[in-house]
C-alpha positions, 0 to 999 in steps of 0.5 A: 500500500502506498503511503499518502503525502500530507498537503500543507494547509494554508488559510487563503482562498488561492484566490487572485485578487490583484487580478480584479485590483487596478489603480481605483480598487485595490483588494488583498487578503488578510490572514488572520492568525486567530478569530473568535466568535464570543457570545454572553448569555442575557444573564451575563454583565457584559460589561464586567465580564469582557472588561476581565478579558480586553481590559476596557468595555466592550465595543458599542453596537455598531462599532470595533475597537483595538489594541496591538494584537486584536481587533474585537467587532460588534457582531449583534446584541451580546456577540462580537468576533474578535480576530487577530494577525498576531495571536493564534485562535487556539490562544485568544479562545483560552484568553476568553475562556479563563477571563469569562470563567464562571460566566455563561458564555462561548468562546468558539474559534472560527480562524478556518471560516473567515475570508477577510478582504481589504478594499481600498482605493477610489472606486472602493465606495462605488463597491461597496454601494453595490455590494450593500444596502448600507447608506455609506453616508451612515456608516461613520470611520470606525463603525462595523456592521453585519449585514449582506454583501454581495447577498453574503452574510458579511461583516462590514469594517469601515476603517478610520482612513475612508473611502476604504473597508474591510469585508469579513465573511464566510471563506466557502464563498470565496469564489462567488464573491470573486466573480461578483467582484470581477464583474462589479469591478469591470463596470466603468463607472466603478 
């Protein structure tokens, strides 16, 4: 019987995207070390609970905070994800888990799932005003919202620095959203 080489696993998509990119629309993936879906039962104080374990409140709806090496997003009422390009899941998940000790909780490590994508550039408005139903004019610098993308579930991270943002979703969609990207970008207007 022959013996099976092992295939080294990488967290990209193998997806091109400076192929769609030009001087307008620059779009790269991130990689992301660690990402973490944290959830608080009704019963919970928030706002004690995450103190213990981002050392400040938690982000208010709607909004993202960071430090040196993690990135907390509101992702819905008592839920944010937080990801990291310097710590692994496996590491933030324990982090979490100790500080909300004896809380109802879950701390759920999703690093695999996420495709997370910086969109940049002039056109980069006119992107995202096709890709959403969002009013950009509404969505303030540091906001983060859930919502569709491309009719995704997404994530919407406005940055400090407009007219970009990052998108987070779901990496199984990776080649939908090229193509959505490819055909939205070829539009002259964009």
């Amino acid at each position: 019987m022959h013996e099976l080489a092992t295939i080294p696993f990488s967290r990209t998509s193998a997806t091109d995207w400076s192929a769609i990119s030009h001087e307008r629309l620059r779009i790269s993936e991130r990689a992301l070390q660690g990402a973490v879906l944290v959830k608080l039962s009704r019963r919970v104080d928030v706002d004690a609970a995450l103190r213990s374990v981002i050392g400040n409140r938690p982000p208010a709806p709607g909004t993202w905070i960071a430090n040196a090496e993690t990135q907390w997003l509101w992702q819905g009422p008592r839920e944010w994800l937080l990801i990291s390009q310097a710590v692994p899941g496996s590491a933030l998940t324990e982090r979490i888990a100790t500080g909300l000790a004896g809380t109802t909780a879950i701390a759920r490590e999703i690093t695999d799932k996420l495709l997370v994508l910086d969109i940049a550039g002039t056109a980069s408005e006119r992107l995202f005003s096709k890709g959403t139903s969002l009013d950009r004019a509404l969505v303030p610098p540091s906001a983060c919202w859930r919502t569709r993308f491309a009719n995704l579930p997404s994530t919407v991270v406005r940055g400090t620095s407009p007219p970009d943002f990052t998108l987070i979703t779901d990496r199984s969609t990776a080649v939908y959203l090229h193509q959505w990207i490819a055909r939205a970008a070829a539009d002259p207007a964009t």
